[in-house]
Steps between C-alpha positions, in 0.01 A plus 500: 500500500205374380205257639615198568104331400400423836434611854780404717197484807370228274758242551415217704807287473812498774750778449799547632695863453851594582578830415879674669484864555872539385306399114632792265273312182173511701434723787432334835146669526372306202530192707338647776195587222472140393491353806189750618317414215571120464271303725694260755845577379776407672739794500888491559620832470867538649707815504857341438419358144457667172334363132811227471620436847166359589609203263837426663311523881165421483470182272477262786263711681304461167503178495457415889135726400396277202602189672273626791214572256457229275 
């Protein structure tokens, strides 16, 4: 609720984002707002997870991406 100190069109470094529309803590269309204002990011938004199933299904996609990056 408040600013976070800089401008999320500002960063320059790789980003990932997964974000599941079933999330009831954070709703699916703030996802979509980070990933239109962070250059270059790499966006994973699926509809079957929510805020903790992405942890139990999407860890090895996580890591398969950061394996592939660096």
């Amino acid at each position: 609720m408040k600013p976070w100190g800089f401008a999320l069109e500002g960063i320059r470094g790789r980003v990932a984002l997964w974000h599941g529309r079933q999330d009831r803590f954070v709703p699916f269309q703030h996802g979509e707002w980070l990933a239109e204002r962070i250059p270059a990011a790499h966006l994973h938004l699926t509809h079957g997870d929510g805020h903790l199933t992405l942890f139990q299904h999407r860890v090895p996609a996580v890591h398969s991406w950061l394996l592939g990056e660096f």
